[in-house]
C-alpha positions, 0 to 999 in steps of 0.5 A, spaced: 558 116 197 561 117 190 564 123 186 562 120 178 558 126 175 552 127 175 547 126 169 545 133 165 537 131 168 533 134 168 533 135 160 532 141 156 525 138 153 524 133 160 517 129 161 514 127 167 513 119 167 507 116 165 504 115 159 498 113 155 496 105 156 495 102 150 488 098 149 491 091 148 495 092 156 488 094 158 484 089 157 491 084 159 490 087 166 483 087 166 484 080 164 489 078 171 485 081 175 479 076 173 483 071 173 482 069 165 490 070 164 497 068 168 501 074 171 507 072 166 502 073 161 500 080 163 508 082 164 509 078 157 505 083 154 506 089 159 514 088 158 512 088 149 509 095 150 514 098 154 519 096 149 515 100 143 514 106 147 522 106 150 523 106 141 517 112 141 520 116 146 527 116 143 523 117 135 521 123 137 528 126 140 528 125 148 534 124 152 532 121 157 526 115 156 521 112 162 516 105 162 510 109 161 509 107 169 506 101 164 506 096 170 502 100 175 495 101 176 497 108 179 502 113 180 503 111 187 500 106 191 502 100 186 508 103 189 506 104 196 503 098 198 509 094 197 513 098 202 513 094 209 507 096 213 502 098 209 497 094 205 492 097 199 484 096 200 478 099 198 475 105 202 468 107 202 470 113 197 475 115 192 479 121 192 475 127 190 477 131 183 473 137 180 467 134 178 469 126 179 470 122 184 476 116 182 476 109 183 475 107 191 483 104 192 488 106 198 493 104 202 493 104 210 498 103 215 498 096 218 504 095 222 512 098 223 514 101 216 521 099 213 523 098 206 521 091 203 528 089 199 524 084 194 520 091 192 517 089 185 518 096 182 527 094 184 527 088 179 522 092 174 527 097 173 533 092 171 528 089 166 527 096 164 534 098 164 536 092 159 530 094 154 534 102 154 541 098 153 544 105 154 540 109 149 537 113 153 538 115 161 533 110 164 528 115 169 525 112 175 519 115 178 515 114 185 512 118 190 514 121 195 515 119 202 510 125 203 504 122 200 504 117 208 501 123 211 495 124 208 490 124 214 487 116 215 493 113 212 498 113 219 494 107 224 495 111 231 495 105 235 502 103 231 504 110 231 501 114 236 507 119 235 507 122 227 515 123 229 516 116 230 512 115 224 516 119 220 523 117 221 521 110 219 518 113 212 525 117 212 529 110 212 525 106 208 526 111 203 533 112 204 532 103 203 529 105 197 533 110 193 539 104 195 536 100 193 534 103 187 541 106 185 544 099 186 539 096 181 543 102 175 537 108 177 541 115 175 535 120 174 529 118 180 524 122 180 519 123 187 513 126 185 509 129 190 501 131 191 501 132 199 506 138 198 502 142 193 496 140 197 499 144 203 500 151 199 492 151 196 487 155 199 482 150 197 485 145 202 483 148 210 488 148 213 489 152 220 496 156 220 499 154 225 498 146 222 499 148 215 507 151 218 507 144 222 506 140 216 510 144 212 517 144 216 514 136 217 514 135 210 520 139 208 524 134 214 521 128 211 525 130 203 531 133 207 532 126 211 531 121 206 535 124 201 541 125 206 546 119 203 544 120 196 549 118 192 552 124 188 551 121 182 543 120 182 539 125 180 533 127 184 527 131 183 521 133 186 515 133 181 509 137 185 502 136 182 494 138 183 492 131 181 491 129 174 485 123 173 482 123 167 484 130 165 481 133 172 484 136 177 483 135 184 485 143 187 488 149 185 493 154 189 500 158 187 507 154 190 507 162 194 506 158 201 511 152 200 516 157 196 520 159 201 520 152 204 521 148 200 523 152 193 529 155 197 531 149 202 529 141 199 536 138 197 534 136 190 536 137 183 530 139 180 522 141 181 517 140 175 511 144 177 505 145 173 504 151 169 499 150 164 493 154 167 491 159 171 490 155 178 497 154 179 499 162 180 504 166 177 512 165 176 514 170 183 515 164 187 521 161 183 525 167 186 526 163 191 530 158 189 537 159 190 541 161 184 546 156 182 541 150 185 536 146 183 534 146 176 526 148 174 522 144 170 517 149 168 511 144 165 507 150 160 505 144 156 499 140 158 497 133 158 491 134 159 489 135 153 492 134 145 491 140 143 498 144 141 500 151 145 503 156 141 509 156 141 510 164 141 507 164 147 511 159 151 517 162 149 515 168 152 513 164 159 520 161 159 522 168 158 517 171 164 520 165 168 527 167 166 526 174 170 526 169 177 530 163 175 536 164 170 535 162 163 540 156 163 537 153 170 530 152 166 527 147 163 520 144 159 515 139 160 508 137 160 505 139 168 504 132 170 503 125 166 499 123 161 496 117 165 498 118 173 492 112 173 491 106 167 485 111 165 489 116 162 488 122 160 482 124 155 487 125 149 490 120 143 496 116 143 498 120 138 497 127 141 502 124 147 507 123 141 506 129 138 506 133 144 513 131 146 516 131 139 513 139 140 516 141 146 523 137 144 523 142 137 522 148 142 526 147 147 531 147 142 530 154 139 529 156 146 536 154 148 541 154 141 
């Protein structure tokens, strides 16, 4: 353990990772994938635009930069399937958002689960880290150890108890959140669909299974970050899925609030607040005072079109009724391309819409 301190993150003016894809990296992947250009290729011209966006970022005033999740193809599987234990495949459906079906790719379990130390995403992040040259604090994204439990993931031959299951995920990720602190990550951030899933009416769980899976969930957060260093900043984001500039449920945070809000050990939440589906501000008054930090994503992504700036001041003042003001932040709700998809609004927009929230996020706290 170390006693540095720890970085200011999340920021007054904060995002949630993932950025718009240009066209030139989308062809390059569709390329790979036909097999017409090498890996170094694609990395060559993945490695070119994460440059850009890393020079965009600090432009219009950030303090903290991201690689766009640029080379990825989602926000979390890419991730997922490099652990030990699991492998991706197509299934016969894709996940299920409002009015639109994805595309047929996910991850299953197919032997005991540890972390994989040659893990792409461990070298990514030092290539990334070089790119930033201390300009900026170098956040990372993954998703959540949570996103496992997801029904039709766990092979019940392998684990026939969902315990044992956990506690391999639970050391993987304390393997990962090493690994990832040793490669220089300061600011990581675990983005989270399956505990928000978990506080939506339009998921049918029974009580008693949603009250299991809740404590499960909340037990899985806590006991991978039992040995974090003290000086790395961790983050929950919780999401109703982003595709497209669709969603995939609706719901407050009130069932998970007096678990999760009150008792997960990090440093921060970034929630979605951009529309009505996602409840009021009243369960942030589960959140300790003094604890972590509220990242309250008023903005959206899911479209270009700016919020007015009067009335997001008076949100960021109704929330500071239950969170004191110096414990909140801002953010667009989710990214701006969780897959190579993005959403359906121009590179530009994105660029202005995060110049925006860093100009009001200084008129809020002067």
């Amino acid at each position: 353990m170390t006693t540095k301190t720890a970085i200011a993150a999340p920021f007054r003016a904060d995002h949630v990772g993932s950025l718009l894809r240009p066209e030139n990296l989308l062809q390059a992947r569709k390329d790979f994938k036909a097999g017409t250009i090498r890996r170094e290729q694609l990395k060559e011209i993945e490695t070119k635009e994460i440059k850009r966006i890393v020079d965009k970022q600090l432009e219009v005033g950030l303090e903290l930069v991201t690689d766009g999740e640029f080379r990825r193809d989602w926000w979390h599987l890419d991730f997922l399937e490099h652990l030990n234990g699991f492998e991706g495949y197509v299934p016969e459906k894709g996940y299920q958002f409002d009015g639109l079906e994805t595309d047929k790719y996910e991850v299953r379990n197919i032997g005991k689960i540890s972390f994989n130390p040659d893990h792409p995403f461990i070298q990514d992040f030092i290539e990334f880290n070089k790119i930033v040259d201390g300009r900026a604090v170098a956040k990372q994204t993954i998703p959540s150890p949570n996103q496992l439990f997801h029904p039709g993931i766990r092979d019940e031959n392998i684990y026939p108890d969902v315990e044992d299951f956990a506690k391999d995920i639970i050391k993987a990720y304390q393997g990962a959140i090493q690994a990832f602190y040793q490669a220089g990550v300061r600011y990581l951030q675990i983005d989270d669909v399956y505990i928000a899933g978990l506080s939506s009416p339009d998921i049918p769980y029974k009580e008693e299974e949603r009250a299991f899976l809740i404590d499960l969930a909340l037990r899985v957060m806590n006991g991978v970050l039992e040995n974090k260093p003290e000086d790395l900043v961790v983050t929950t984001h919780l999401c109703r899925g982003n595709y497209q500039s669709t969603w995939a449920f609706g719901g407050s945070y009130a069932l998970i609030a007096p678990t999760f809000f009150a008792k997960e050990k990090v440093d921060g939440f970034f929630l979605e607040y951009d529309d009505d589906r996602s409840g009021d501000f009243k369960p942030l008054a589960h959140i300790p005072n003094g604890g972590a930090k509220v990242v309250l994503g008023v903005f959206t992504s899911k479209n270009g079109e700016l919020e007015n700036k009067e009335n997001i001041i008076a949100r960021v003042k109704e929330a500071s009724e239950y969170v004191p003001l110096d414990q909140l932040s801002i953010s667009p709700q989710c990214g701006f391309a969780s897959t190579h998809h993005g959403n359906k609004l121009t590179e530009e927009q994105q660029w202005e819409k995060l110049k925006y929230i860093v100009d009001i996020s200084k008129e809020i706290w002067k």
